[in-house]
ZAMARGU-4260 file (C-alpha; in steps of 0.2 Angstrom, whole numbers, plus 5000, padded with zeros to 4 digits):
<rodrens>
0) 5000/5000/5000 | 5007/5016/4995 | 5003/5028/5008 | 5010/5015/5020 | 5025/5017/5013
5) 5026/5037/5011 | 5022/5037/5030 | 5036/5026/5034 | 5047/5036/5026 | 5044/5052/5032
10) 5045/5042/5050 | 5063/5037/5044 | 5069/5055/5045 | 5067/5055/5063 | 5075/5037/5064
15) 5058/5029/5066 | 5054/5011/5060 | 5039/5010/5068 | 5026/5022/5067 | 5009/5018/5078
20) 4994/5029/5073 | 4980/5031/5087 | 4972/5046/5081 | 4956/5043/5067 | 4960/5053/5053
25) 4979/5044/5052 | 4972/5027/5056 | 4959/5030/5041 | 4977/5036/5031 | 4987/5021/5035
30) 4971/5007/5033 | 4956/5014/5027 | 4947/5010/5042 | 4940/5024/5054 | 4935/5018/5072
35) 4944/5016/5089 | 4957/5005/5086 | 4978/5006/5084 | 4987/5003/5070 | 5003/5000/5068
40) 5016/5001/5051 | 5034/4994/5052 | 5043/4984/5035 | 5032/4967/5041 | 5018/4978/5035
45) 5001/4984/5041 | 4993/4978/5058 | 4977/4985/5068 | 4975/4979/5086 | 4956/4982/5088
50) 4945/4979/5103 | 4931/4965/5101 | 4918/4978/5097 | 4927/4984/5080 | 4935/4968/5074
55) 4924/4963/5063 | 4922/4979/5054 | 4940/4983/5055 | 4943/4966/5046 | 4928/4970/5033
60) 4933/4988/5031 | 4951/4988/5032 | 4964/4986/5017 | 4979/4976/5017 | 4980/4972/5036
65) 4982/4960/5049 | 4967/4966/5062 | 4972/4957/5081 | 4957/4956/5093 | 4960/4961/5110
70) 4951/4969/5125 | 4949/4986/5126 | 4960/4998/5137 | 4978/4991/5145 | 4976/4974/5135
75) 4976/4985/5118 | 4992/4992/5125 | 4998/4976/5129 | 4996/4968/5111 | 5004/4984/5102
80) 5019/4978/5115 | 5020/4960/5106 | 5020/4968/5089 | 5033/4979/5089 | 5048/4977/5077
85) 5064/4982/5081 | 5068/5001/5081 | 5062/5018/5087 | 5042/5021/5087 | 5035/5037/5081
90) 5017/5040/5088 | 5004/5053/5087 | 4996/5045/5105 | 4990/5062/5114 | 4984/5054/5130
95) 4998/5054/5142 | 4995/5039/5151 | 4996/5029/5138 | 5010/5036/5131 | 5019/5031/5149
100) 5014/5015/5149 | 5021/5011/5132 | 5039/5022/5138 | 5040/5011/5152 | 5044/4996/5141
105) 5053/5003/5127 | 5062/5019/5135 | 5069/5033/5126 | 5063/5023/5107 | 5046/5031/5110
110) 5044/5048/5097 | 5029/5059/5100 | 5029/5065/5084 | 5011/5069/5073 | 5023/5078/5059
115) 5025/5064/5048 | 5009/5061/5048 | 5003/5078/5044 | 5018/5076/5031 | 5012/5060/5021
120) 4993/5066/5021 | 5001/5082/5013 | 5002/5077/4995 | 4985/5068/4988 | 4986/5052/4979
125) 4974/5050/4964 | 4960/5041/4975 | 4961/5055/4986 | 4959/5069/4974 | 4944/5061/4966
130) 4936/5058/4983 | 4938/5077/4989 | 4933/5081/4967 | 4917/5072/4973 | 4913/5080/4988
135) 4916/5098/4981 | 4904/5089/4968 | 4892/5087/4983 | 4894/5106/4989 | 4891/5114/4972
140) 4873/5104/4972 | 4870/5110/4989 | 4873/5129/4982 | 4860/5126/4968 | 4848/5121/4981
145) 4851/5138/4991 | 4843/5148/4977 | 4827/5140/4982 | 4828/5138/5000 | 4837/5156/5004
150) 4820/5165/5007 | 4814/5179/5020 | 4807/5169/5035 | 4816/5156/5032 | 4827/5153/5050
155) 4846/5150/5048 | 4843/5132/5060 | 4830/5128/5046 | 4842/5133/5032 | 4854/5122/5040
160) 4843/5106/5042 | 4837/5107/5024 | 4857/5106/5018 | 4861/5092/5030 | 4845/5084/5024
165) 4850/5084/5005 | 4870/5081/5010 | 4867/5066/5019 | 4853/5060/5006 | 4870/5063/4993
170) 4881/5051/5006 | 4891/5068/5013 | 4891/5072/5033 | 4899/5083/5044 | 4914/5082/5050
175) 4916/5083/5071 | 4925/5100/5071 | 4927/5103/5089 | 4930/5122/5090 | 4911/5123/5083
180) 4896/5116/5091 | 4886/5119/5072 | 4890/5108/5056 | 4888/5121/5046 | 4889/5140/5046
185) 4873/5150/5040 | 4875/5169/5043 | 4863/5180/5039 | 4862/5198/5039 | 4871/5205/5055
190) 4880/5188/5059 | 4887/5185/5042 | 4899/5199/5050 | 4903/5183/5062 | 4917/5171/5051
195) 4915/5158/5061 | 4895/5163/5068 | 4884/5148/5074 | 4865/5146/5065 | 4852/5154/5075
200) 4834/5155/5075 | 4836/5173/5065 | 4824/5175/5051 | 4832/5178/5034 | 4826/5195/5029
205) 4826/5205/5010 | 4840/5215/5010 | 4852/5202/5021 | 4868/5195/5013 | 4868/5177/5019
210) 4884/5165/5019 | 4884/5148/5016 | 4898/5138/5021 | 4898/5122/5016 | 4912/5109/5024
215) 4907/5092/5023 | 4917/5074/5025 | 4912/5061/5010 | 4921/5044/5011 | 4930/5051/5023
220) 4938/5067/5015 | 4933/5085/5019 | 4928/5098/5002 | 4926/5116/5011 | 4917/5130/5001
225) 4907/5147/5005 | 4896/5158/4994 | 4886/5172/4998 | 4870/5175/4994 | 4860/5190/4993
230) 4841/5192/4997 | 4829/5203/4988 | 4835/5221/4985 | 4855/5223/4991 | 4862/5241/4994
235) 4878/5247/4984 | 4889/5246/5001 | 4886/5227/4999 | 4888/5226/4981 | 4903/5234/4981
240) 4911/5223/4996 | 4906/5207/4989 | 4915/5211/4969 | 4932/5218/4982 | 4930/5202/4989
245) 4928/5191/4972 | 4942/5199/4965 | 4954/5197/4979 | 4949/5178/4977 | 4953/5176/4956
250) 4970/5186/4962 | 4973/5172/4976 | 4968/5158/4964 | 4978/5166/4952 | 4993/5164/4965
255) 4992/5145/4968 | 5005/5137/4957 | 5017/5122/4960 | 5032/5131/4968 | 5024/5146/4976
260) 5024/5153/4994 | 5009/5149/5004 | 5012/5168/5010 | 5012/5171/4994 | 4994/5167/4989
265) 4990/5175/5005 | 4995/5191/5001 | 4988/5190/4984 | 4972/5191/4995 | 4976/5204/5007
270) 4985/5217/4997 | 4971/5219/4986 | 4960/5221/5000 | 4971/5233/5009 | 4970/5244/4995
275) 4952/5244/4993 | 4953/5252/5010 | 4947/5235/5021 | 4962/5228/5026 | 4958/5229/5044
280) 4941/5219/5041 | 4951/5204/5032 | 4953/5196/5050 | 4958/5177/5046 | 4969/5167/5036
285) 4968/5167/5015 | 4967/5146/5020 | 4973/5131/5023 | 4975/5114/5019 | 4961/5100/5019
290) 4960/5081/5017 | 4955/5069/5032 | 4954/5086/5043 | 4944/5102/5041 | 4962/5112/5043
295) 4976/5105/5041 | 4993/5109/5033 | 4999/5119/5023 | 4993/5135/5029 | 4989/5150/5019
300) 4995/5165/5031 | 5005/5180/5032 | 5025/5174/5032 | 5022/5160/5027 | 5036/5151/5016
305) 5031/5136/5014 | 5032/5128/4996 | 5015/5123/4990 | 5017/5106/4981 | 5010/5097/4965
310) 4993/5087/4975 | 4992/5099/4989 | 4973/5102/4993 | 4970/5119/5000 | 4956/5131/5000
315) 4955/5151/4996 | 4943/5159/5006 | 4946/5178/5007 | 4933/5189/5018 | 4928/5206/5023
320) 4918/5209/5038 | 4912/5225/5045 | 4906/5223/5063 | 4889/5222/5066 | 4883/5226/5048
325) 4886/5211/5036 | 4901/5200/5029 | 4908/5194/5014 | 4918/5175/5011 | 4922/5167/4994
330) 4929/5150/4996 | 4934/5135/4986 | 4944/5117/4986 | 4957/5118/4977 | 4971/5107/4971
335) 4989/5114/4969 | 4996/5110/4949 | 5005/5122/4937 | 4989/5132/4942 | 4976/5132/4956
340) 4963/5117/4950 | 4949/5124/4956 | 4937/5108/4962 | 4922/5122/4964 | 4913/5124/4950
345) 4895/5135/4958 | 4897/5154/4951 | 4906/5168/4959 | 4893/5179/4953 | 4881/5188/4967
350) 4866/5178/4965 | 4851/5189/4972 | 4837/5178/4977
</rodrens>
């Protein structure tokens, strides 16, 4: 298996042989299986130690390993022991007891160390790139059916379900975000000055902006888009916001190519802003990278020098928000190639319902 192997090489330049995923999205990664298990890659291949509960999936769902039953808790611990192959570990384990127990037979050849994970899931394979094609597929669908559902009266929350409704009907769901207690952001009006604003029970109204941003998991990759709509009548204050906006984001797409500088893209974004006059209200990140997580590596940000990559998937999403007024975000998947592949394919253009 490919990615088995990329992640054991990126393990080799910290002098790891072993490398013992516990976290979800880099079990899914190294095995295409996503529940509470342990897996574990060395040169004899793949292995997942999984309690009694998740054996029998893991064995169904899993590609190209050895699944070993064992009781939950200590006896997992226990099992990953026996299994080891000669050499350093490198782990992603977060919980601190475990992480002890483990040191307490192996000593200093334990390696806390996520960054070869986040290094492998950098660069899609094919498989990947088509999954996160088709749920940007998904997302564009879901933007058509705005036009009808955006109307005055109709509650963010209700907004919100009817999207869910028709993702999940499509075989999409929402990722578990854990800095956001809503799967999905709906601003209207007042709150879509909010990036990161939480459905409420507001009633869309004419005259509102409302943004839809749509981040969604299909087969277990994340697509991440926003558009903003406008309702009935929209003042020339908002007009002219949302075509800043739009252009800033053609000049970021524009900047994504195989050798730029994230910071690059970035300030493709945030210069043209700044001399529009709103630099101060672009209060966030151009973007950042997506795959098994909604943010991930690389990241689109002031100062940033990181190299993007052929198969990087990023998103560029600049925004302007005035406090307490309205906001603007423009947002598509994208893949990194000799130009930005944009994965997005719903209009740009200010669609007024």
């Amino acid at each position: 298996m490919q990615r088995h192997r990329v992640l054991l090489e990126e393990a080799s330049k910290i002098k790891c042989s072993n490398v013992v995923a516990f976290e979800p999205e880099n079990i899914f990664y190294m095995t295409g299986f996503w529940g509470e298990v342990i897996a574990l890659s060395s040169n004899s291949g793949m292995k997942l130690i999984a309690p009694k509960l998740e054996a029998d999936r893991a064995r169904k769902t899993s590609k190209n390993c050895k699944v070993i039953e064992s009781e939950r808790g200590s006896d997992m611990i226990k099992s990953l022991l026996a299994n080891l192959s000669n050499g350093n570990i490198c782990t992603d384990c977060n919980d601190y007891s475990t992480i002890e127990k483990i040191r307490q037979k192996i000593g200093k050849g334990l390696i806390h160390n996520p960054e070869p994970f986040y290094k492998a899931r950098k660069i899609k394979d094919s498989k990947e790139i088509e999954t996160i094609a088709k749920a940007s597929r998904i997302l564009d669908r879901l933007f058509a059916i705005c036009e009808k559902e955006i109307k005055p009266n109709v509650t963010e929350k209700q907004l919100q379900a009817t999207l869910l409704y028709e993702a999940m009907n499509m075989g999409a769901y929402p990722p578990s975000y854990r800095f956001t207690i809503s799967p999905l952001i709906i601003a209207s009006g007042t709150n879509s000055s909010l990036p990161h604003a939480d459905p409420t029970d507001r009633k869309i109204r004419k005259g509102d902006l409302v943004t839809v941003d749509l981040t969604l998991r299909y087969d277990g990759y994340i697509a991440d888009a926003t558009r903003t709509f406008g309702v009935g009548t929209i003042d020339s204050e908002k007009k002219k916001i949302y075509n800043i906006v739009k252009e800033a984001q053609e000049l970021g797409l524009d900047a994504v190519k195989v050798g730029a500088e994230c910071g690059a893209v970035d300030n493709a974004c945030r210069s043209f802003i700044k001399k529009a006059g709103y630099g101060k209200h672009f209060i966030h990140s151009t973007g950042h990278g997506i795959g098994l997580e909604v943010h991930e590596p690389p990241w689109l940000r002031m100062k940033n020098h990181e190299i993007l990559q052929k198969n990087m998937a990023i998103t560029v999403e600049p925004g302007i928000y005035l406090p307490n007024k309205f906001g603007v975000r423009i947002e598509d998947s994208v893949i990194v190639n000799k130009r930005a592949s944009v994965l997005n394919k719903y209009t740009k253009e200010l669609i007024i319902v």
